[in-house]
C-alpha positions in Angstrom: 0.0 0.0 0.0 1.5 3.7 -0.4 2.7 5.4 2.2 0.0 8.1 1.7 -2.7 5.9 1.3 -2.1 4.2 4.7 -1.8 7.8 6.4 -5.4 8.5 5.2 -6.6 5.2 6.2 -5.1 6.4 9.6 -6.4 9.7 9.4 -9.9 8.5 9.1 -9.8 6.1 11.4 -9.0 8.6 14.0 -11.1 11.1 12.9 -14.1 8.7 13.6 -12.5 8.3 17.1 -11.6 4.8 16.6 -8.3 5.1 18.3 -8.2 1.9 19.1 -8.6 0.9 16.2 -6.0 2.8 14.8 -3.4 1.0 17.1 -4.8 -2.5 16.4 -4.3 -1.4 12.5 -0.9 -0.5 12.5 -0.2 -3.5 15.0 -1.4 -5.6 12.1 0.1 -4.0 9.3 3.6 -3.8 10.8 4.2 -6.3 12.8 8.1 -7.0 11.9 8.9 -3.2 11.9 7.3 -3.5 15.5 9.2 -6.3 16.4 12.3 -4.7 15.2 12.0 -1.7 17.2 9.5 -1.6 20.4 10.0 -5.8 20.7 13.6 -5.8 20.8 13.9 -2.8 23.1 11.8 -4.5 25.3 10.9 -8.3 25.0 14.8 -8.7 26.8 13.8 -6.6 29.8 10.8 -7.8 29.8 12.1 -11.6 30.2 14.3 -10.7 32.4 11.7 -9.3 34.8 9.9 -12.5 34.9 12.8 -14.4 35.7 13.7 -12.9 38.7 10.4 -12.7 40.0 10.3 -16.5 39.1 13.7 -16.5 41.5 12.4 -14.1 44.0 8.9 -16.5 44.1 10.6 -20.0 44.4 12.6 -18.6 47.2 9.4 -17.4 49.1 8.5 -21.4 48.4 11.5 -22.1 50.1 10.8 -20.3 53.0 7.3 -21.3 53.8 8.8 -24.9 53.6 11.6 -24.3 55.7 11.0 -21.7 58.3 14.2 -22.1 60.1 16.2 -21.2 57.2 14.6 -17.8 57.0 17.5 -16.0 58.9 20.0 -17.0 56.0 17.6 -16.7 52.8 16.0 -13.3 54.0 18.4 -11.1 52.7 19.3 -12.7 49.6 15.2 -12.8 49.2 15.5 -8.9 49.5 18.0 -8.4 46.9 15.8 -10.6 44.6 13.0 -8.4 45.2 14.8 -5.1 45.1 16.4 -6.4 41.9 13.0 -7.3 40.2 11.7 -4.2 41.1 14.3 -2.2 39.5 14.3 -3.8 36.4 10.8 -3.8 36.4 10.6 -0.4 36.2 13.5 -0.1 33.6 10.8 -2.5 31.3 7.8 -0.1 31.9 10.2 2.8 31.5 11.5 1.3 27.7 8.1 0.0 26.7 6.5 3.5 27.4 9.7 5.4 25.3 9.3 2.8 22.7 5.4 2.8 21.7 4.7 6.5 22.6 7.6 7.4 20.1 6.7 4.7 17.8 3.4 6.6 17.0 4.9 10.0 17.3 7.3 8.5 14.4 4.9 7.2 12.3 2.9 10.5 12.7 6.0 12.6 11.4 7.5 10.1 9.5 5.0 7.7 7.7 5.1 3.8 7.9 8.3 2.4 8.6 10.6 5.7 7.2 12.6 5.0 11.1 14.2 2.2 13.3 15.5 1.7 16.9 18.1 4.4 16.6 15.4 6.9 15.6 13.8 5.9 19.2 16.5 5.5 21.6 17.9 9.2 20.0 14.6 10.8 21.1 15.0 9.0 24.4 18.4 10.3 24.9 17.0 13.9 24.1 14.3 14.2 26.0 12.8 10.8 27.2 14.6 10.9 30.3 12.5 13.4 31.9 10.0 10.8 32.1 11.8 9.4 35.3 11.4 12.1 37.5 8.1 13.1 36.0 7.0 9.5 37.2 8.3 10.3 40.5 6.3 13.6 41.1 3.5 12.2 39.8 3.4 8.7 41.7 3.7 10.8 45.2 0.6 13.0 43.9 -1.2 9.7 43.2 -0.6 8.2 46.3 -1.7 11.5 48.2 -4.7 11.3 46.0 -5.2 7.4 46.7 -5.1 7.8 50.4 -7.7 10.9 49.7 -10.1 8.5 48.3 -9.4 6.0 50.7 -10.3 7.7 53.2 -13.4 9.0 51.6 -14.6 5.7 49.9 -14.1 4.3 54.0 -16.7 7.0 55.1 -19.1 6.3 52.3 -18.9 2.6 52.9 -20.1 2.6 56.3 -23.1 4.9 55.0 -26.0 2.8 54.5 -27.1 2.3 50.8 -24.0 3.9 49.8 -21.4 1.1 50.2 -21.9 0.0 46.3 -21.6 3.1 45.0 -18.8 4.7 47.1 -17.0 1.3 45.5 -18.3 2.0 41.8 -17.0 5.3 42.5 -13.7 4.3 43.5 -13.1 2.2 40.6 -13.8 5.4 38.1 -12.2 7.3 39.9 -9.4 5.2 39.5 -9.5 5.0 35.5 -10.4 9.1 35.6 -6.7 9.5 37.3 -5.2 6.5 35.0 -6.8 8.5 31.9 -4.8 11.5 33.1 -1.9 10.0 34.1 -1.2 8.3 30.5 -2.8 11.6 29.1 0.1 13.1 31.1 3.1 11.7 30.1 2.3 11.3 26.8 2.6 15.0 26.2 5.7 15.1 28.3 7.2 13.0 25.9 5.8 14.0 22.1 5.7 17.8 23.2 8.8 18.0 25.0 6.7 19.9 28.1 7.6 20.5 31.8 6.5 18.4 34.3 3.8 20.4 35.6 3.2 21.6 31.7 2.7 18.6 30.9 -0.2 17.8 33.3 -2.1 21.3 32.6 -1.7 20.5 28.7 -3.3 16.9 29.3 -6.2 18.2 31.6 -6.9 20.4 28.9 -6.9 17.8 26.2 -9.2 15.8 28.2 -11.4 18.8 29.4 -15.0 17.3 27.8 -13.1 13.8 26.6 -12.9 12.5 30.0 -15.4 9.9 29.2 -13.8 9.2 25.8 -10.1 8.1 27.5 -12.0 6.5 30.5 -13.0 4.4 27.0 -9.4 3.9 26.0 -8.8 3.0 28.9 -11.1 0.0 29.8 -11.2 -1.3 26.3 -7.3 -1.3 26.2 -5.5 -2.0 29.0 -8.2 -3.0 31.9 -9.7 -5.8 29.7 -6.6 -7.1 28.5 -5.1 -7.2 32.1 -7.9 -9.0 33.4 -7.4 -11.7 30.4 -3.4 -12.0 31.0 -4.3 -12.7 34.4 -6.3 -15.8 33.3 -3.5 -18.2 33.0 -3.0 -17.5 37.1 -6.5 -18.0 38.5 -6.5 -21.1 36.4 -3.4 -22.6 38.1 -4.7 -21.0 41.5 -7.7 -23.1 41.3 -6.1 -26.1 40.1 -3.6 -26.2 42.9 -6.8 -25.4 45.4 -9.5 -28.1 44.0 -6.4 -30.8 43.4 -5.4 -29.9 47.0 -9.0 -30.5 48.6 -9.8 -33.2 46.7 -6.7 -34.9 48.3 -8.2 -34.5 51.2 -4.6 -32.7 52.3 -4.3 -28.5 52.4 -3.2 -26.8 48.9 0.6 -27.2 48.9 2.2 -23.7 48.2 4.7 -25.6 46.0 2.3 -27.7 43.8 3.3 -27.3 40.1 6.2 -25.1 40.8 7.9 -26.2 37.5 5.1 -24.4 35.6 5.4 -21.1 37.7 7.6 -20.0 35.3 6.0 -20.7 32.0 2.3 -19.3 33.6 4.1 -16.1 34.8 5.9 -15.5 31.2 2.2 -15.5 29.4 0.7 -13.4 31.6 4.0 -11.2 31.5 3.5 -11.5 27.6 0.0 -11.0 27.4 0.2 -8.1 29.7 3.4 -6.9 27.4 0.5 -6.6 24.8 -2.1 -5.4 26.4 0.9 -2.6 27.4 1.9 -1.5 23.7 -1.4 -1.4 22.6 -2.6 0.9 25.5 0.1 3.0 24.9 -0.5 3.2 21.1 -4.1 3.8 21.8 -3.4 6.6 24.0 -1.4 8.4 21.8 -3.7 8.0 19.1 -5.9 10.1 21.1 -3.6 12.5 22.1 -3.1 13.7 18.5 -6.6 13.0 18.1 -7.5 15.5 21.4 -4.4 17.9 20.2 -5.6 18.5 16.3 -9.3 18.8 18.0 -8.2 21.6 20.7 -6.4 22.9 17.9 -8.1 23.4 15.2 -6.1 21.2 12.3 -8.5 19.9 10.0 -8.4 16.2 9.5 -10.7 16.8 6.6 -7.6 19.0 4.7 -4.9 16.6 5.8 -6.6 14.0 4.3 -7.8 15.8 0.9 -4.0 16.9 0.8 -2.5 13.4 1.2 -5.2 12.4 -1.3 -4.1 14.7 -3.9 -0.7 14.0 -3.6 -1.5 10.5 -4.7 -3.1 11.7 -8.2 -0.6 10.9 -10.6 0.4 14.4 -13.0 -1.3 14.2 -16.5 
């Protein structure tokens, strides 16, 4: 397909507000030139992750089997943990650099006109700033978690209110999500401030709230749910088998599969990741060219008449 015609495709599917469709598309259209870039930026970090929490797990095994071993495994149990969670966040970091600048890419560049190098250049230039914007922002969440905590704890003990103090909570949830992603997206594609950053994306959402709270559900909180799948299975397994024994579930039934369960859902959740990111950022330049006032209409009839061959 040319270049041009594929933009339009993509302009018109995010003109209808199909974002998510607009990310699913260009998953399936490119999915070596994906591969080449956001997979192998992060599909090494990302199995690296799960086999240290797959270390850090077996050695919590160990010590519910063996108590009195606890004084010599605890601190080398710590360091796992520590470890995981560092490099953890190192794969959520890359995976964010990779498919928010993959899109903003594409959006400059067209269909696979950049690589790797393209990526990791714009994470050198300005993609770091995402670290300490995390930080700020994860200390205003929690202050704003422990806010609604403390509210949602009122409301429940209110008669008639419990349920919807707990709806509540869960929106509320995937209203500060919304604006989170919202966030750091434009900290990254505009090359804004921290605090910029989060008055340009409440902006952006101001009357779209409902719209991301979409994005957001369809993309990542569905797909979550479904990664998680492959754990609740082996959960119940190891419960029924254990009762039906007659004996209590052993914490270290199926061990040996641990690892294979945990890379799916690390997979599937690896997915449900890039494709919440993509999403996102798809409605960012939606929201931006809205608030704007670009015309999707001209872009389109421009890319269009591009395409007429000269007589």
């Amino acid at each position: 397909m040319n270049p041009d015609t594929e933009k339009i495709e993509f302009y018109q599917l995010r003109d209808m507000g199909r974002v998510i469709s607009v990310a699913t598309h260009l998953i399936r259209k490119h999915t070596g030139h994906l591969f080449r870039t956001v997979g192998l930026m992060t599909i090494p970090l990302l199995l690296a992750s799960s086999t240290l929490y797959f270390l850090a797990t077996s050695k919590t095994l160990d010590l519910a089997q063996n108590p009195e071993s606890m004084g010599q495994t605890l601190p080398f149990l710590s360091f796992q943990y520590l470890f995981f969670i560092l490099i953890a966040f190192v794969t959520y970091l890359t995976s964010v650099w990779a498919t928010v600048y993959y899109m903003s890419l594409y959006e400059e560049r067209g269909p696979e006109n950049y690589d790797m190098s393209d990526i990791w250049s714009r994470v050198g230039k300005h993609g770091l700033m995402l670290i300490p914007a995390i930080i700020v922002y994860s200390i205003m969440l929690g202050l704003g978690a422990v806010l609604l905590s403390v509210i949602g704890g009122v409301l429940i003990l209110i008669p008639f209110l419990g349920v919807v103090a707990i709806i509540g909570l869960f929106f509320g949830m995937l209203f500060v999500l919304s604006l989170y992603q919202m966030t750091i997206t434009v900290l990254l594609v505009e090359k804004a401030s921290i605090f910029n950053a989060l008055s340009r994306a409440v902006t952006l959402l101001k009357g779209n709230w409902w719209k991301s709270v979409g994005v957001v559900f369809c993309s990542y909180v569905v797909v979550i749910a479904i990664a998680y799948v492959p754990t609740l299975g082996m959960t119940i397994y190891n419960v029924v088998s254990g009762l039906d024994a007659g004996v209590p579930p052993d914490p270290n039934r199926l061990r040996w599969i641990i690892l294979v369960v945990q890379n799916i859902m690390l997979v599937l959740s690896f997915a449900g990741g890039i494709l919440f990111h993509m999403s996102f950022t798809s409605l960012f330049y939606s929201l931006k060219e809205e608030k704007d006032r670009v015309s999707l209409t001209r872009r389109v009839q421009a890319l269009a008449a591009a395409d007429v061959p000269a007589e």
